[in-house]
Each structure stands twice: as C-alpha cells, then as structure tokens.
C-alpha positions in Angstrom: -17.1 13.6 -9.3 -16.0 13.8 -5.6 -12.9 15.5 -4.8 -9.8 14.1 -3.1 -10.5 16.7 -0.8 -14.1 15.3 0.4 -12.2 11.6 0.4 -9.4 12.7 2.6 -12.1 14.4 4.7 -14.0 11.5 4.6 -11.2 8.8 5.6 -10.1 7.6 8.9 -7.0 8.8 10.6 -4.2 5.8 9.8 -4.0 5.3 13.7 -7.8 4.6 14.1 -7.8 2.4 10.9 -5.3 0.0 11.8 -6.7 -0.2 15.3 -10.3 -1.4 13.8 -7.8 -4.0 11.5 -9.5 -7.7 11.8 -7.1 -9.0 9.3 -3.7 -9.1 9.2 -3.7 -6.4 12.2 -0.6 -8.2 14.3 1.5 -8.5 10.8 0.9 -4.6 9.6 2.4 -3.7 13.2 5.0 -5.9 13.3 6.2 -5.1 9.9 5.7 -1.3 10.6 7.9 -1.7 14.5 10.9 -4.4 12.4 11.0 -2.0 9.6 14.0 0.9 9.3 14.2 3.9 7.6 17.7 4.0 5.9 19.9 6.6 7.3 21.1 9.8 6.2 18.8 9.6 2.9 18.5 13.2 1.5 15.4 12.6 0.2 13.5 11.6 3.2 14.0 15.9 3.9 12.9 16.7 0.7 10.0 14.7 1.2 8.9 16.1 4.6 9.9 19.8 2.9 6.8 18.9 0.7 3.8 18.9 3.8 2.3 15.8 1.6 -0.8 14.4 2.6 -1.6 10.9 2.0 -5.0 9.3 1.3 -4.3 5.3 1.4 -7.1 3.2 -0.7 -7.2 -0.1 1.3 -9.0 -3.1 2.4 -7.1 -4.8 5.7 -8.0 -8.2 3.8 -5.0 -7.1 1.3 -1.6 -8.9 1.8 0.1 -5.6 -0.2 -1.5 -3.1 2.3 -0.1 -5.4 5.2 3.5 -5.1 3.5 3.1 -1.5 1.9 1.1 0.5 4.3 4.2 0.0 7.2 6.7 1.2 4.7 4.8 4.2 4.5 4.0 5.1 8.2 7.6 5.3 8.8 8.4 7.6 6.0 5.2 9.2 7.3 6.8 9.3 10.5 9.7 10.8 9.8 8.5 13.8 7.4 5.3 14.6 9.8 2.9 13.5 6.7 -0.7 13.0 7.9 -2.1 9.6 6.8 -5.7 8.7 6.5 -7.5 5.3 5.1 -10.1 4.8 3.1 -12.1 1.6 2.5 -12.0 0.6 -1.0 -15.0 -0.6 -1.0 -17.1 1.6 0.6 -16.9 3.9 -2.4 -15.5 2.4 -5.7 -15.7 5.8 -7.5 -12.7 6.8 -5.8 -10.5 3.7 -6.8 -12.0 3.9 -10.1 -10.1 6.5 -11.0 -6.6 4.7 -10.1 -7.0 1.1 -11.8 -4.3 -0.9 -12.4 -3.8 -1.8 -15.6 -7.0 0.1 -16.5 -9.1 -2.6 -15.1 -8.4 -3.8 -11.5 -9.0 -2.5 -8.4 -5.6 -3.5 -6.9 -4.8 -1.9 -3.6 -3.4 -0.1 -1.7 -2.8 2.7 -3.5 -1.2 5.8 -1.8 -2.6 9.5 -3.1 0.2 12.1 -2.4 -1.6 15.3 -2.1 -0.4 18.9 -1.7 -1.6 21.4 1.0 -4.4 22.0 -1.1 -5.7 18.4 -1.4 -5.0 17.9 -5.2 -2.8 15.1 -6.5 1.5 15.4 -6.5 1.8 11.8 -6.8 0.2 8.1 -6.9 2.0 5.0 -6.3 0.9 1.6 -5.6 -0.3 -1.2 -5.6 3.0 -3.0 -5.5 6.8 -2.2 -5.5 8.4 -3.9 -9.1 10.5 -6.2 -7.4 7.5 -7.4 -6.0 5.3 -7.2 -8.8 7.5 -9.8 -10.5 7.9 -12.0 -7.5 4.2 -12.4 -7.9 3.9 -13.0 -11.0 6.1 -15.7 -10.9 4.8 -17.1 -7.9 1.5 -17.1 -9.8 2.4 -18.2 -13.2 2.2 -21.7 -12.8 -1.7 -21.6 -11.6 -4.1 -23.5 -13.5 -7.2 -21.5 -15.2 -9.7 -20.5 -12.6 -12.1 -23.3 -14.1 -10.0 -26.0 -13.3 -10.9 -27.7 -10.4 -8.0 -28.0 -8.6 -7.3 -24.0 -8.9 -8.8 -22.8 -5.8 -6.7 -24.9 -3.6 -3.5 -24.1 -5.8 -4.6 -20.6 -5.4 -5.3 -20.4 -1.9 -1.4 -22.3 -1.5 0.4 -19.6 -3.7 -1.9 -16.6 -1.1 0.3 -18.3 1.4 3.2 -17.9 0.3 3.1 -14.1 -1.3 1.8 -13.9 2.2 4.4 -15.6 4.1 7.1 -13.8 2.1 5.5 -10.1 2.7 5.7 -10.8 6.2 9.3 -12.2 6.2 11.1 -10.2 3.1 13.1 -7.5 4.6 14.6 -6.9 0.9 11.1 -6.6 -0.5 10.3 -3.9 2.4 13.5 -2.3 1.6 12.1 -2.5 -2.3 8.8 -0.6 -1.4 10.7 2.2 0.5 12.7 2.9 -2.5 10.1 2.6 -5.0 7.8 5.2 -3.0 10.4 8.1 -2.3 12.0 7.7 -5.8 8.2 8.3 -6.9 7.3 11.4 -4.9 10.9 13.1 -3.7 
C-alpha cells in the first residue's frame, strides 16, 4: 500500500491546483477572498502550534470541495499549514481508504498529517449542518429509474450548488467542524 507520504509527494501544491480548476474555479476563489476567519479563536494557535500538513482528496467537478476547500486555505493561511491536492481519480487506492459510509467515494476529504507524514486527523466530506441540508434537499427525489429523476436531480445539483456559494452560515459551519476536529 502507498504511503501518505508518497501521495503528499505526489500531489500538487493547493496554489497550482486551483489555478488548473475548469470547474467551479471563479466560485472556490470567491468563497475563499468573502470568507473570514473568526477572531481571537484560541484554537486557530493551537492549530498552527501543530506544523500539520494537509493532503486534500478532490475533484474540482465537486460542489463540497468548492465550499470546503476555501474554508480550509484560510485556516491554512493563518497557521502556515502546507496544502497539496490530489485528484481522486487518478489513484482510487488512496480514497479507498477514507469511504464514506464504507462505500462512497465522497470528496473532498482533508488528511491532517504530522511532520512525519502519518495521519493526526481526517475530516470531510461535509460539515453536519450541511450533511442534513443535503439530505433533505435530496429526499424528495424519485428512484434513479424513474424517468423524470435526472432532471429532478440535476434541479436539486442547483440548488446544493447555489446555496454552497451563497451560505455564509454553512461556511461558518465547515470552519467549526474542521478545527473542533483537529485542534
């Protein structure tokens, strides 16, 4: 099995990923420049006491990377973390090993590593807050052989979509769901 190590080695520097972004490029930037840290949070030194490395599992296709990945830059930001991509799916092996649910390869994930490239903390793919707000944007879908469900389903996309790029609460949600995971 490959090592986080080799993957974080492997993965491109945050900066050069989002600048090769052909999807949702503009939305990732403006959520990352209308996003603010809180102030005076405590943990935020903790955090950048740690030297954490992060290794993001993402797709730029991926509505939650577009919301999520922002969130973390500016933590990243402020405690000095280095931040690298990698493409799900150029290597499934590595997401493999962090299914949701034991079954899905949701995304992004976000691989906290220590100095020594071995795993602190994982979090992802979605705040809770957010989790539910999906699932009840979703739960009125039809089953995916019913003809009418691709359209429905591209219609509820939109939305989830809409309100990732709008929600300041739900940005707010994913800051506090990451550092209470790894402070």
């Amino acid at each position: 099995m490959t090592k986080l190590v080799t993957y974080f080695e492997q993965a491109l520097p945050i900066k050069d990923y989002v600048n090769e972004m052909t999807t949702n490029k503009e939305q990732l930037l403006d959520i990352y420049q209308s996003f603010q840290l809180p102030k005076n949070d405590e943990r935020l030194d903790k955090i950048k006491d740690k030297n954490y490395k992060v290794l993001v599992i993402t797709e730029d296709w991926c509505g939650d990377a577009m919301m999520n990945i922002p969130v973390l830059l500016n933590i990243a930001d402020y405690a000095n973390i280095e931040v690298k991509a990698f493409h799900r799916d150029e290597d499934t092996n590595l997401i493999d090993q962090y299914l949701t649910n034991g079954t899905a390869r949701s995304i992004p994930i976000f691989v906290f590593l220590n100095e020594n490239h071995e795993q602190e903390h994982v979090w992802g793919p979605r705040a809770n807050t957010v989790q539910k707000f999906v699932e009840e944007t979703r739960k009125d879908l039809p089953s995916k052989d019913d003809a009418s469900f691709p359209e429905k389903e591209k219609e509820v996309h939109h939305i989830i979509h809409e309100t990732y790029q709008n929600n300041t609460q739900f940005w707010d949600d994913v800051y506090e769901s990451i550092v209470s995971s790894i402070a």
